[in-house]
N, C-alpha and C positions, 0 to 999 in steps of 0.2 A: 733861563736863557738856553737856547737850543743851539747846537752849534753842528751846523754840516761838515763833512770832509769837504765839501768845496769852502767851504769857510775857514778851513784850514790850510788848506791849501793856497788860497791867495790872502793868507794873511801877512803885514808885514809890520815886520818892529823898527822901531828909530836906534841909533844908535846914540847913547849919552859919553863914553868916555873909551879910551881905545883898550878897557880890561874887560869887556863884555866877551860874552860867548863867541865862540865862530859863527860866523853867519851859513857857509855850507851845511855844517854839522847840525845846526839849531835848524835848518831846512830841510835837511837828507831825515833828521827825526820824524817832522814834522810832517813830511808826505807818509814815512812808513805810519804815523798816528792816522795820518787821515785815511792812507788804505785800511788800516784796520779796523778805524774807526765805520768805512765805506761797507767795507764785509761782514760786522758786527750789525752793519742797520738792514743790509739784503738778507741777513739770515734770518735777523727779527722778523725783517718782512713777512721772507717765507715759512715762518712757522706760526706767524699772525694767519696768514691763508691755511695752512694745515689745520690750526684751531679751527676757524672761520668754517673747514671743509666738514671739520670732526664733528663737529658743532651741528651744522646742518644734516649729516647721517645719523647723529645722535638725536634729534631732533624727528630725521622720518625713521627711526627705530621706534621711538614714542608712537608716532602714529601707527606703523605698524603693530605694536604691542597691541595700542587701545584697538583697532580694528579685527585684533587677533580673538582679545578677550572677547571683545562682543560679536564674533562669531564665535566663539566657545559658548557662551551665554545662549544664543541663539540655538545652537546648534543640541543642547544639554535642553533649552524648553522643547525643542522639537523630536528628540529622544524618549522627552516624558511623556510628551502627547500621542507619541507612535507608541511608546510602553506602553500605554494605558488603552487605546487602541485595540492594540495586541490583544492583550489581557481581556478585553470587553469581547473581543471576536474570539478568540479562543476556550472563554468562558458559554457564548452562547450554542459553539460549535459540541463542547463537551454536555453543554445541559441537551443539545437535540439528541446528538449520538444513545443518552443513556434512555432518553423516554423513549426512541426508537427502541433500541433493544429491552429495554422495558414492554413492551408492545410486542414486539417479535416472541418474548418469551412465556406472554402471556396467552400466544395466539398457539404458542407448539402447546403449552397448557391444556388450553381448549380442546385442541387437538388430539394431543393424548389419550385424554379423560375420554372424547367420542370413542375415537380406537379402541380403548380399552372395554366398553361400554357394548361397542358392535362389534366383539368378538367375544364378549361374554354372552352375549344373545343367541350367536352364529352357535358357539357354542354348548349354549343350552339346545339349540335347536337342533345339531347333530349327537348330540346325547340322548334326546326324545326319541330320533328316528332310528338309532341303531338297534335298537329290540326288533319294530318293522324290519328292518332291512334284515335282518339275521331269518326274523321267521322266511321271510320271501326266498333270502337266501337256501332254506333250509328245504322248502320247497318244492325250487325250482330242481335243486340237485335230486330229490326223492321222484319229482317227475321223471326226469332226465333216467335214472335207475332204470327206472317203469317201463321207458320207451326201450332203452337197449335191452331189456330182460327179454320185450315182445320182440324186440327185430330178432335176436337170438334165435328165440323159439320159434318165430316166421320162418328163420332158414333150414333150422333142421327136420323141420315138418315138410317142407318144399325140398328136400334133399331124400326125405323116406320115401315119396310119393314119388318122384322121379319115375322114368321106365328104365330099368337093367337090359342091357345089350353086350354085343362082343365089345372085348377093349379096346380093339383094334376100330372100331367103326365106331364107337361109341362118340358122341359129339355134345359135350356138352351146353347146357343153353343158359342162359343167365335168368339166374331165379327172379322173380318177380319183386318188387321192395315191398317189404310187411305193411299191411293197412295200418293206418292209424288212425287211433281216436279221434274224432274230433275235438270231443270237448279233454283229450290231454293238451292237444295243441292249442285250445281255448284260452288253460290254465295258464300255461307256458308265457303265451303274448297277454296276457291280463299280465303274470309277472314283470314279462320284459316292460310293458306300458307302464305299470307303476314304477320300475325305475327310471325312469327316462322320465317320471313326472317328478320324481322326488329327486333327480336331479337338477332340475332345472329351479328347484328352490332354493338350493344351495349356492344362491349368487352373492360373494360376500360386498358389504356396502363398505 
């Protein structure tokens, strides 16, 4: 049986004989029951709605968990596939890098070994010629001797033969330049010409 504070409140007893309780007292009890009985069913109320509330935030906590997990879940397969990714692309970026530089090192290689090749050449080539070059060298200077010995002797011949006069009038004339050989100056430009040919083969590749 459920009994409201309004149910208590307008309840009422018979009376049977004149030793019964007070009727005020059994009344003035009876409302403070019913208030407190009144207050005890608003608080149940309100803590039936607090559950009811808790309840339902309890409730979209769950869904957000579940929604949380399975963006974790999501988010963990999309990390593996971006790692892996990754990993593929930076795998093929490291295999181009090193056959590049495999290639590049195999190209200065090449390269080298030419170098080294055409300047062992070059240099056998100026090993051959420096004999030549020394004789021409040797040569040209013994001509050269030759020539200044006769200019020499051209001017003191040309200084004997002179005409002697007073000092005071004497006016000297300017000696004539010593003849020269043809075929020394022949010699000379044949030398200069073979250097100037045998330079011109000295072009290094």
């Amino acid at each position: 049986m459920v009994i409201s504070p309004m149910d208590i409140h307008l309840k009422e007893f018979g009376t049977v004989s004149t030793d019964g309780y007070n009727k005020e007292e059994v009344d003035s009890f009876l409302g403070s029951v019913a208030d407190e009985l009144e207050r005890l069913a608003n608080r149940n109320k309100e803590l039936e709605d607090r559950v009811t509330g808790m309840e339902q935030k309890v409730s979209q906590f769950d869904e957000m968990q579940q929604t949380l997990q399975n963006a974790l879940m999501n988010a963990q397969r999309s990390a593996g596939s971006i790692l892996q990714e990754a990993r593929s692309q930076a795998s093929a970026v490291i295999k181009k890098a090193q056959d590049r530089s495999e290639r590049v090192l195999d190209d200065m290689k090449k390269e080298q070994a030419r170098l080294a090749e055409s300047f062992s050449s070059s240099r056998e080539r100026i090993e051959e010629q420096i004999p030549l070059m020394r004789e021409l060298l040797e040569k040209s200077q013994s001509l050269l001797r030759e020539y200044e010995e006769k200019a020499k002797k051209g001017n003191v011949e040309s200084s004997a033969t002179s005409n002697p006069g007073p000092v005071a009038s004497r006016v000297e004339t300017p000696s004539p330049a010593p003849a020269v050989d043809v075929s020394e100056e022949t010699e000379v430009e044949k030398a200069e010409s073979h250097f100037e040919s045998e330079d011109e083969k000295y072009v290094w590749e």
